[in-house]
N, C-alpha and C positions, 0 to 999 in steps of 0.2 A: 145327497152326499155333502159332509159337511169339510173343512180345511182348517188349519191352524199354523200360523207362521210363530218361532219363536228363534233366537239369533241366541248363539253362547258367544262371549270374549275372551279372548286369551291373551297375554304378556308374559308369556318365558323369561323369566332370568339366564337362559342358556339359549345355545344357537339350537342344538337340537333336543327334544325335549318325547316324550310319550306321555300323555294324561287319559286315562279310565275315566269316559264321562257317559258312562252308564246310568248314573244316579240323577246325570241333569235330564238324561234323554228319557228315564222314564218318570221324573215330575212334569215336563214338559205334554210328553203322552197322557195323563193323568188330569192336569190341566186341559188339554182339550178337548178332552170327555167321551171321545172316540172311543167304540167297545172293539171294534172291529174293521180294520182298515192297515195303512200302512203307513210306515215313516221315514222318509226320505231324513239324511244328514250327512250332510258335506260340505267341505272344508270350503271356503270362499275367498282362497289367499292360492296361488299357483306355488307353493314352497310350500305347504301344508297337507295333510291326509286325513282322511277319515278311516277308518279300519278293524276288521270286525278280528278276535284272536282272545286267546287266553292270558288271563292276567296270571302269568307266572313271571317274577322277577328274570331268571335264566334265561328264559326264549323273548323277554324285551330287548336285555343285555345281547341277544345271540339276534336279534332283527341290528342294533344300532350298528353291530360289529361287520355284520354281514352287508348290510346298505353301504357302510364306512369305505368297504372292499371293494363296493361296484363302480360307487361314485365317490371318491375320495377330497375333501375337501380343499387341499391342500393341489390338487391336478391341475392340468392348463383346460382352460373352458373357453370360446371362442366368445360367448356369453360373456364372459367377466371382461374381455375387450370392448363393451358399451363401456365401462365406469363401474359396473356391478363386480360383486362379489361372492353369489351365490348360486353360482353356474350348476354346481353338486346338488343344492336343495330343489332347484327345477327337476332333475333329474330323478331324486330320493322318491317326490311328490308322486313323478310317472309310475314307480316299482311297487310303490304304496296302493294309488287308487286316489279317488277324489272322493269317493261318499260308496255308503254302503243303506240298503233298504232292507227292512224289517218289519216282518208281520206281524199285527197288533190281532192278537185273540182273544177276547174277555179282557178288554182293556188292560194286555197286558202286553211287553215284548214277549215274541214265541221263539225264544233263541235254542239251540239244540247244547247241547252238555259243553258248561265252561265257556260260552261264549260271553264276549265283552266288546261294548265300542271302547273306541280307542281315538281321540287325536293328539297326530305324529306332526311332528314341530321341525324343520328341517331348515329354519333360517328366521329364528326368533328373536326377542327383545325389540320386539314392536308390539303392537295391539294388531290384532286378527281375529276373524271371525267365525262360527260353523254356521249352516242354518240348521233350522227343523223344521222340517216339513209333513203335517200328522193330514192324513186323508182317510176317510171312509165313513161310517155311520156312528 
């Protein structure tokens, strides 16, 4: 069995953010020459998500709107009583998920109809990281 580690960066010019990084996850896969195996990616920042979903503009806008509602940015957070300010983005990060795994089949993702990764930004304008994680033969 063989393994390939590969790190993306991110810096949001906004506090919350969604990027489609399907296209890094599958050069990343591709580069590590694996036909058949699986690949871990996830977010490596506690205010960040990894997340698998359709890149339809409406149902981004209808996640930011709907996270907005659970965890309000703007709310009293016990959290934000350290010094912080990001009580909401810990919270977002939970509803989100940390990383999502994906079967690699003829060296390819084997995703089911309209599927996309997705990293979710929930307390940005810093640098942040995802990994990749590619396993199998």
């Amino acid at each position: 069995m063989k393994s390939y580690r590969e790190e993306l960066w991110f810096e949001t010019k906004t506090r919350r953010a969604c990027i489609n990084i399907t296209p890094q996850v599958e050069a990343a896969v591709h580069r590590s020459g694996i036909k058949e195996g699986l690949v871990l990616v996830n977010a490596m920042h506690i205010t960040a998500s990894v997340y698998i979903n359709d890149d339809e503009l409406g149902l981004l806008k209808d996640y930011d709107e709907f996270l907005e509602r659970l965890a309000p940015q703007r709310a009293t957070y016990r959290h934000n009583e350290t010094g912080e300010d990001n009580g909401d983005a810990h919270i977002k990060r939970q509803l989100m998920g940390r990383e999502v795994v994906v079967a690699i089949t003829d060296g390819r993702l084997d995703f089911g109809p309209w599927e996309q990764i997705f990293y979710g930004e929930f307390d940005g304008r810093r640098r942040k990281r995802v990994l990749i994680k590619v396993i199998g033969e």
